[in-house]
C-alpha positions in Angstrom: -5.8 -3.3 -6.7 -4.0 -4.7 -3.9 -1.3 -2.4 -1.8 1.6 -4.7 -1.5 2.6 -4.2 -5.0 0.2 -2.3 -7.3 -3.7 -1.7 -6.5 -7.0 -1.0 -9.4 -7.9 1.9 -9.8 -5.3 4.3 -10.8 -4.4 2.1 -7.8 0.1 1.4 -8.2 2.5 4.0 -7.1 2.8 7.2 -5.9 0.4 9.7 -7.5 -3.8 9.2 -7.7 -5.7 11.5 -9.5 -5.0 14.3 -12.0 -5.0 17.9 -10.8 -4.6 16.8 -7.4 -5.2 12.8 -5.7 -8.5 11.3 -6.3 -10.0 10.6 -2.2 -12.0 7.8 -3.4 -8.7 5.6 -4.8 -5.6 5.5 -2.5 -5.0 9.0 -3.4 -5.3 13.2 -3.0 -8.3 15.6 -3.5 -7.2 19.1 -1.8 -8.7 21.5 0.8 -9.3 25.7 1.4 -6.7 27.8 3.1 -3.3 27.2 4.0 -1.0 27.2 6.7 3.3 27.1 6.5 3.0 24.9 9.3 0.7 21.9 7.8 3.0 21.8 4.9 6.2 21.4 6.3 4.9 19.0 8.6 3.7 16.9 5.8 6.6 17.7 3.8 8.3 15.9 6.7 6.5 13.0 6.9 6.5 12.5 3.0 10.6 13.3 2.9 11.1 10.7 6.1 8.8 8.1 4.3 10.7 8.5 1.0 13.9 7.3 2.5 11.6 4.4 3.2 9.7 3.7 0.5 5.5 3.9 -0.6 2.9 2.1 -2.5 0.7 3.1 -5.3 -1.1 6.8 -5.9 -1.4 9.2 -8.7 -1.7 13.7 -7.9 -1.4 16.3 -9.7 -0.7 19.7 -9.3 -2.5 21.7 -6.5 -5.2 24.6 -7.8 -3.6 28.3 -6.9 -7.4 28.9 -4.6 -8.1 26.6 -1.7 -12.1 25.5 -1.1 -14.3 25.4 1.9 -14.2 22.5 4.3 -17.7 21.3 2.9 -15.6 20.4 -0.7 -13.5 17.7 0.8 -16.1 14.1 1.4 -16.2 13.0 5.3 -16.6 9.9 4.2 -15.3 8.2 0.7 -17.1 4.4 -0.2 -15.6 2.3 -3.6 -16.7 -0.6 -5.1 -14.6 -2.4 -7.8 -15.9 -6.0 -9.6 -14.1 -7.3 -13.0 -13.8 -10.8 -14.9 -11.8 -11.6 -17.1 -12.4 -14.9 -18.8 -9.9 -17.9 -19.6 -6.7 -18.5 -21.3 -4.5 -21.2 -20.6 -1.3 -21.1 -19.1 1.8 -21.9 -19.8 3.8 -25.2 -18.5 0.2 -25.4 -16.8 -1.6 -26.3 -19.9 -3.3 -29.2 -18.3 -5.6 -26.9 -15.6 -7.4 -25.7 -18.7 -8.1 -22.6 -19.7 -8.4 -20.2 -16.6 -10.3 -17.2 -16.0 -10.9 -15.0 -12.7 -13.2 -12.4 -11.5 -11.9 -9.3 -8.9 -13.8 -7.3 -6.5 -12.3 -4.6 -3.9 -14.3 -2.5 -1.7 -13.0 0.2 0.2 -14.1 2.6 3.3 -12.8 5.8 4.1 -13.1 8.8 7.0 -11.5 11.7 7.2 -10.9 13.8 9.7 -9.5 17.4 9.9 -6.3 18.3 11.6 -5.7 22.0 11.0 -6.4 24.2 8.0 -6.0 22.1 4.8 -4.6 18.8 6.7 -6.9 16.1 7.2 -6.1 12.3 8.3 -7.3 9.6 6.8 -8.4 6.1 8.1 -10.6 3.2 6.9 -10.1 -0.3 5.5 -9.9 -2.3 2.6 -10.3 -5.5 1.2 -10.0 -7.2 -2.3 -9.8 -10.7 -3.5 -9.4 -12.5 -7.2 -10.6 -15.7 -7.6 -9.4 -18.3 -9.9 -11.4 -20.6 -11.7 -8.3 -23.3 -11.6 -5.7 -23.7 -9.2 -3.0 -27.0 -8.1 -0.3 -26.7 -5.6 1.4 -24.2 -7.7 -1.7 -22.2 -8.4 -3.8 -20.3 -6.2 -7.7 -20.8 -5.9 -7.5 -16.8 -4.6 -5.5 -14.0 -3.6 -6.8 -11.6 -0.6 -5.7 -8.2 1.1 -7.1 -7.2 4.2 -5.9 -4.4 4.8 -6.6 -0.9 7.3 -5.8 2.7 5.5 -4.1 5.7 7.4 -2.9 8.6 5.1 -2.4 11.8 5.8 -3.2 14.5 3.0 -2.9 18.0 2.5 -5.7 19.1 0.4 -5.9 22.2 -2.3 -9.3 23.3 -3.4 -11.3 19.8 -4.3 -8.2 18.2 -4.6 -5.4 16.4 -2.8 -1.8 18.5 -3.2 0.1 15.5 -0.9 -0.5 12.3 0.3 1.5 10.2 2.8 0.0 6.3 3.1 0.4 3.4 5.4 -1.8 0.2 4.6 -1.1 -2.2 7.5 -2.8 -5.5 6.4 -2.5 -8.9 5.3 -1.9 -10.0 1.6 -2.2 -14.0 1.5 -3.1 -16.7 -0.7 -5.9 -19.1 -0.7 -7.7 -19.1 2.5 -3.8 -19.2 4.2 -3.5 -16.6 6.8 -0.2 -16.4 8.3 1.9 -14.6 10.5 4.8 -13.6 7.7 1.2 -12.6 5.5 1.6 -8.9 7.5 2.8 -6.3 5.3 2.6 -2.0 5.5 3.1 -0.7 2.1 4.0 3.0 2.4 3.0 5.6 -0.7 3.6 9.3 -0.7 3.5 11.7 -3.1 2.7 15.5 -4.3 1.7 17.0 -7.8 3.8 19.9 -9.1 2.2 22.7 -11.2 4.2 23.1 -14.2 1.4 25.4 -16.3 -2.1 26.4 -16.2 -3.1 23.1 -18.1 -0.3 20.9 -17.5 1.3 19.3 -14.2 3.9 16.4 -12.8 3.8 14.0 -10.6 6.0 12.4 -8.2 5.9 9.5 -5.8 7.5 6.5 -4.0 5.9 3.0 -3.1 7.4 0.4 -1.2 5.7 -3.2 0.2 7.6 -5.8 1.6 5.9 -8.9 -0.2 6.7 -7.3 -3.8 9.4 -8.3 -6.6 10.5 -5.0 -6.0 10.4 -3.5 -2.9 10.8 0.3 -3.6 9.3 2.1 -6.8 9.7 5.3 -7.6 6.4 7.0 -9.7 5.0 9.7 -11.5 3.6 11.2 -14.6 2.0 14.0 -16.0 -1.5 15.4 -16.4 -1.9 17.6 -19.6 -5.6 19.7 -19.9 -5.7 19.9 -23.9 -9.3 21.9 -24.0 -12.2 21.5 -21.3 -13.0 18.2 -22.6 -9.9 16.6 -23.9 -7.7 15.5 -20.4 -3.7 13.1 -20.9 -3.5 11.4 -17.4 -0.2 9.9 -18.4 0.0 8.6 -14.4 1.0 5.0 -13.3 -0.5 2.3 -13.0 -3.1 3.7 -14.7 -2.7 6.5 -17.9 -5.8 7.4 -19.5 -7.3 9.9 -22.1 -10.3 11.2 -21.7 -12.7 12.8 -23.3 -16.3 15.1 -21.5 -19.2 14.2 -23.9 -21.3 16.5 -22.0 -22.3 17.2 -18.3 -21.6 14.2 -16.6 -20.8 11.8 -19.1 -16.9 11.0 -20.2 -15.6 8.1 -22.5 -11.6 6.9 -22.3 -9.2 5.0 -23.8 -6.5 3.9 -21.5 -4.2 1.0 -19.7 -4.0 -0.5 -16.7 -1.4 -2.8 -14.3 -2.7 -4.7 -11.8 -2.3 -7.3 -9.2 0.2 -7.3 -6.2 2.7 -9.2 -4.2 1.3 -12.0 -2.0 2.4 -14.7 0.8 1.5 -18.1 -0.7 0.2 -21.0 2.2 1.1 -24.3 2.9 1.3 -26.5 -0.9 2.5 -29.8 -1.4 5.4 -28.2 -3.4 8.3 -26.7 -2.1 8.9 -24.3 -4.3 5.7 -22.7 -3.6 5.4 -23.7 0.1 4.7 -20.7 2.2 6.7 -18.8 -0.4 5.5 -15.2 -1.7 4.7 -14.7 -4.9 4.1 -11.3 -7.3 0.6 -11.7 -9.2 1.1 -9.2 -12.5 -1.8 -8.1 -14.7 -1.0 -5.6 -17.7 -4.3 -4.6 -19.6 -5.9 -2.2 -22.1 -9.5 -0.8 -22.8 -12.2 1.6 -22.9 -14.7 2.4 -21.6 -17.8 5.4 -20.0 -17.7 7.3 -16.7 -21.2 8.2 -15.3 -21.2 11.2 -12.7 -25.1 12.1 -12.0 -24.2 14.7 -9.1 -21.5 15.5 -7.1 -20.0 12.5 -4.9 -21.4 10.1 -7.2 -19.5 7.9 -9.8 -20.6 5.0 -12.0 -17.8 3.6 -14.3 -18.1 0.8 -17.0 -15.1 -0.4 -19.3 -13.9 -3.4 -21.3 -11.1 -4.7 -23.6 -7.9 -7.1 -23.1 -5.9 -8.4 -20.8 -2.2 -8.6 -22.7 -0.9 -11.1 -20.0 -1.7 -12.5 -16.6 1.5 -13.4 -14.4 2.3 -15.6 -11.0 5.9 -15.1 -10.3 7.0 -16.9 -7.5 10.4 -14.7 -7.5 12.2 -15.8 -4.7 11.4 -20.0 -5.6 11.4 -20.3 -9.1 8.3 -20.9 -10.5 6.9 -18.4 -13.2 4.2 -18.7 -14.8 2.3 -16.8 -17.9 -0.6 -16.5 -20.1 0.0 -17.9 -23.4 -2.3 -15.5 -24.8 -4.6 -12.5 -23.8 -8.2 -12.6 -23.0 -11.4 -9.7 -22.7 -11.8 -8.3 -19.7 -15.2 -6.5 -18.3 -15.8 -3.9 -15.2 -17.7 -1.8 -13.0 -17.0 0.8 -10.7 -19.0 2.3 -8.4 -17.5 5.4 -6.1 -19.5 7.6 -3.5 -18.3 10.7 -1.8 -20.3 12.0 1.2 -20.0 15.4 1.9 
């Protein structure tokens, strides 16, 4: 979802993928061959931005055997869309019932440093729309936002990842100079077992509740179909139908932390606010060839939150609502 707090897809702290980081989300996917030198630079950075701070990712444990260069994608696209339709809020009950749809697309090159260590850079931008809004409540909330990472890759997968987003995360159509942020994320995977692995991260953004999160998780490979990717923001069980095709049960937190615009109301006047989403569902992975991902999933959205944390105002769902999305990732080689 959106860097400045928590992002979609698997999207809010400091680990992306299971096994290694995922390229297409903010995340790791690995490389062949290593060198002492690539890691302990990277181990640098990643120590020196911990101190800091980081945003959202999910890794697991690198694979013992590195892969050719041709296994890691040049070039990573990812299109996310969702609605969720309308509850009413509460102590806002007179906007009427209020729904709001999502989209992000993101856009990422990589290019090779030395051996397994590649750098990162692209761009990034997401909005949610509300179908109500006042001077308290935002029509929309928008990230535009570049991407510089640096990961050291093992095998197909990303072992470490160290993540600047440099953007700016603003309400309505409001573009304003204290609207900058940089979340940071870094994080690495740890192999515990054969089949089972940790995760460790940090996230920081300037804009959020909290400024500094620590994250992890674990990724646990029951059988060759039955995968535990207990990783914020995103845990999921899985299970591989057959080639290509995977079902899953699992949660999700989304949303971000946000500079408000000009209102009519001083408590939310320029003020930034922390836009919470905490959801479960299901739903059916599509992977035709390499590179190429189609996702679809539904259920419910348990609450929907605008905290205005610094000025007061917070705001709720008084109940849940279904939620429905698509995701569409592409890896080129």
């Amino acid at each position: 979802m959106i860097n400045p707090g928590w992002r979609r897809r698997g999207s809010y702290g400091g680990c992306e993928g299971a096994g290694g980081i995922h390229p297409r989300n903010p995340g790791f996917r690995p490389s062949s061959g290593s060198s002492l030198s690539a890691i302990g630079a990277l181990v640098l950075c990643i120590a020196t931005v911990a101190v800091h701070a980081g945003d959202k990712t999910v890794l697991n444990a690198p694979p013992s055997e590195g892969a050719p260069a041709s296994s890691i994608p040049a070039w990573s696209f990812d299109l996310d869309a969702d609605y969720v339709l309308g509850s009413h809020i509460r102590h806002l009950e007179g906007l009427g019932a209020q729904a709001d749809s999502y989209y992000e697309l993101e856009a990422l090159r990589r290019f090779r440093i030395v051996d397994n260590l590649y750098f990162r850079a692209g761009i990034d931008v997401s909005r949610f729309d509300f179908s109500r809004s006042n001077a308290v409540f935002p029509y929309s909330l928008n990230a535009l936002a570049g991407e510089f990472a640096l990961e050291y890759w093992h095998g197909d997968e990303i072992g470490a990842l160290l993540k600047v987003s440099p953007g700016l995360y603003f309400a309505r159509d409001h573009i304003t100079q204290n609207a900058f942020d940089f979340p940071i994320e870094a994080g690495t995977g740890i192999r515990i077992t054969k089949n089972f692995s940790l995760a460790i991260g940090v996230t920081t953004g300037l804009l959020r509740e909290w400024p500094v999160l620590p994250v992890g998780g674990f990724v646990w490979d029951i059988n060759n179909r039955l995968k535990v990717n207990a990783l914020f923001p995103e845990p999921r069980v899985s299970y591989k139908f057959f080639r290509g095709f995977q079902a899953f049960l699992g949660g999700e937190f989304a949303g971000g932390g946000f500079r408000n615009g000009p209102t009519d109301d001083h408590r939310t006047n320029n003020a930034t606010l922390q836009y919470t989403e905490v959801r479960g569902g299901g739903g059916i992975s599509y992977t035709p060839r390499k590179g190429v991902d189609l996702e679809g999933s539904a259920g419910w959205v348990f609450q929907r939150e605008i905290d205005f944390f610094h000025s007061g105002p917070d705001f709720k769902t008084r109940a849940g609502a279904p939620y429905f999305k698509v995701d569409l990732s592409v890896d080129l080689f």
